[in-house]
C-alpha positions as CSV (number, residue, x, y, z in Angstrom):
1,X,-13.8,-25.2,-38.9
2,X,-11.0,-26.3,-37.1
3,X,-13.0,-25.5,-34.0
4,X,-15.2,-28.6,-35.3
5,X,-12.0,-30.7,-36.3
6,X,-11.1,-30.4,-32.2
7,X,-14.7,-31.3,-31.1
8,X,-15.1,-34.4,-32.8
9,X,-11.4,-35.1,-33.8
10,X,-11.2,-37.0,-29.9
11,X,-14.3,-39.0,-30.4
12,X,-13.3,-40.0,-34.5
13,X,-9.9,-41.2,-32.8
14,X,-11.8,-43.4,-30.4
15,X,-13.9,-45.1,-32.7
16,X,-10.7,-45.8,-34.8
17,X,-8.9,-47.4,-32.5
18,X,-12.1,-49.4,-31.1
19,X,-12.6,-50.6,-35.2
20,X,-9.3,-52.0,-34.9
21,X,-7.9,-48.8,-37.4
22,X,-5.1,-48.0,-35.3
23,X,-2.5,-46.5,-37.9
24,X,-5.7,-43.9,-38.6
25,X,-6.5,-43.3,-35.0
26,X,-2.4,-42.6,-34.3
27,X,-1.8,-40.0,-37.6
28,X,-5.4,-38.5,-36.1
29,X,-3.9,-38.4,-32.5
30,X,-0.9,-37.0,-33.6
31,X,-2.4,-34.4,-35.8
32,X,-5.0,-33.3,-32.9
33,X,-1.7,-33.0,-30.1
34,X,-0.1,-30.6,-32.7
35,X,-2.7,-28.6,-33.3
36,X,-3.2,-28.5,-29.1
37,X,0.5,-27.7,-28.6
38,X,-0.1,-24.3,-31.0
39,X,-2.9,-23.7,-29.6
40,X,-1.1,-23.5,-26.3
41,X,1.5,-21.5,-27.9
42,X,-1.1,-19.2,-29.0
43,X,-2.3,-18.9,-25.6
44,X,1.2,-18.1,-23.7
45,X,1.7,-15.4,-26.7
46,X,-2.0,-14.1,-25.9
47,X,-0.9,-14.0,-22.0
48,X,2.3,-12.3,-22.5
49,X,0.6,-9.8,-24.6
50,X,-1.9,-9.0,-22.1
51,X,0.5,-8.5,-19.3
52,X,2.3,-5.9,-21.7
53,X,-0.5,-4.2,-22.3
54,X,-1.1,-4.2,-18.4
55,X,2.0,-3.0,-17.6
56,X,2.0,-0.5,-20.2
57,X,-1.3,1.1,-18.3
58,X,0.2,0.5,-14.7
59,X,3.2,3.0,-15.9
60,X,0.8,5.8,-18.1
61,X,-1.4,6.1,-14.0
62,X,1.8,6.8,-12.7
63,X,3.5,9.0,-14.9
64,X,2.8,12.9,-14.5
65,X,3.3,15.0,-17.2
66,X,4.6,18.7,-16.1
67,X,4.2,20.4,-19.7
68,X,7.8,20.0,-20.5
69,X,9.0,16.9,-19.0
70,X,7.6,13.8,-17.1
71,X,8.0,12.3,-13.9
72,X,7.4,8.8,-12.3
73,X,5.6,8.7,-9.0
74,X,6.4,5.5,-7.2
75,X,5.0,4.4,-3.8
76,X,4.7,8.0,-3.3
77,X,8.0,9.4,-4.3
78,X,8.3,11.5,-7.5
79,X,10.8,10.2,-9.6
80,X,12.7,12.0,-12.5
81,X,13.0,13.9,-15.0
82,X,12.5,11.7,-18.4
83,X,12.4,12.5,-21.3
84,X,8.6,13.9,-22.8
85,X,10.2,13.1,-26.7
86,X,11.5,9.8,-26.1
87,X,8.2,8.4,-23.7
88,X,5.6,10.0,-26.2
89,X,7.5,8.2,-29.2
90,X,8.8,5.3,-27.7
91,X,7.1,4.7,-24.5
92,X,10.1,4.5,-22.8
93,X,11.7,6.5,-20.0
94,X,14.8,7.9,-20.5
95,X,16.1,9.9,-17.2
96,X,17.5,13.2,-17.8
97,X,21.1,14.8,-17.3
98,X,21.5,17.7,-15.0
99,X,23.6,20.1,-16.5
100,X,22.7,23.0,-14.4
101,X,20.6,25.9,-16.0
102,X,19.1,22.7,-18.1
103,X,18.4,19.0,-18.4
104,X,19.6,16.8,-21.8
105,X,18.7,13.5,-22.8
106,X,21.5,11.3,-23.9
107,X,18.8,9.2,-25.9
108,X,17.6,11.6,-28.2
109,X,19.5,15.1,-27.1
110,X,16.5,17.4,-26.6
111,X,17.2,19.8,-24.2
112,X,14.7,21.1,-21.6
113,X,15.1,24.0,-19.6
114,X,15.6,23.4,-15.7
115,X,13.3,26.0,-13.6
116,X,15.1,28.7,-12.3
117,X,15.3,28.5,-8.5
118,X,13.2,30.2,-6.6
119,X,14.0,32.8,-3.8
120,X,13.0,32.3,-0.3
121,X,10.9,34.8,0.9
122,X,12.0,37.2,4.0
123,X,10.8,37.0,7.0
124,X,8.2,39.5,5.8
125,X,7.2,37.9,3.1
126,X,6.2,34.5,4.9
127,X,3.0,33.6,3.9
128,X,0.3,34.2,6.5
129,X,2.1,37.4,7.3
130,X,1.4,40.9,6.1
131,X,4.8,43.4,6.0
132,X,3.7,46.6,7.6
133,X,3.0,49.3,4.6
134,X,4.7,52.7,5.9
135,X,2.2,54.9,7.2
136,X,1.4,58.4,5.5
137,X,0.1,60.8,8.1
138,X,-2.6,62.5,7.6
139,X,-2.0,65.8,9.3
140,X,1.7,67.7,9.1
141,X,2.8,69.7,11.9
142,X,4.1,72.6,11.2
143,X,6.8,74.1,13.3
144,X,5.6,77.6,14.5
145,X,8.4,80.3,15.1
């Protein structure tokens, strides 16, 4: 209804002040610039709300979740850890502490378990190469005497 108000609320004003009813046309006037300035309110709040929500999916395409932790890939780069607890509960990322054998967040305190660090492989075991098995012959010799 107030949809209606705005329509013809402009045109009512006019034909106050053109009948000469100009106290009428000026409370009219006034009421319809209130209801504009909410309305533009309105719209700023609807904006902001819909850059949130933007952002919100920008972040979730570039998160990565490892099945423990999460990390934020950035122009390429992989950034992190965070915290899994805090960014499924809160939606925000909380880095992790390194504390050697395992990471802690100072948010929340859960504790995830840093993977242990793997070997290099020998020379041998480079992949693309194949370490020689050790032969078994098939025929003994026999020392005669």
């Amino acid at each position: 209804m107030a949809d209606v108000f705005h329509a013809t609320g402009f045109k009512r004003t006019l034909d106050l002040f053109k009948n000469g009813r100009f106290e009428e046309g000026e409370i009219l006037l006034k009421t319809l610039q209130d209801e504009y300035l909410a309305v533009c309110e309105e719209n700023e709040a609807l904006k902001s709300q819909l850059n949130e929500v933007a952002e919100v999916l920008d972040l979730a395409e570039r998160v990565e979740y490892d099945g423990q932790k999460y990390w934020l890939n950035e122009d390429g780069t992989r950034k992190g850890p965070f915290c899994q607890l805090c960014y499924d509960r809160d939606g925000i990322l909380v880095h992790l502490q390194s504390h050697g054998t395992h990471w802690e967040c100072q948010s929340c305190n859960s504790i995830f378990m840093a993977p242990k660090p793997s070997r290099k492989p020998t020379k041998l075991e480079t992949p693309g190469k194949v370490a020689p098995k050790k032969t078994i012959p098939l025929f003994l010799e026999r020392e005669l005497g």
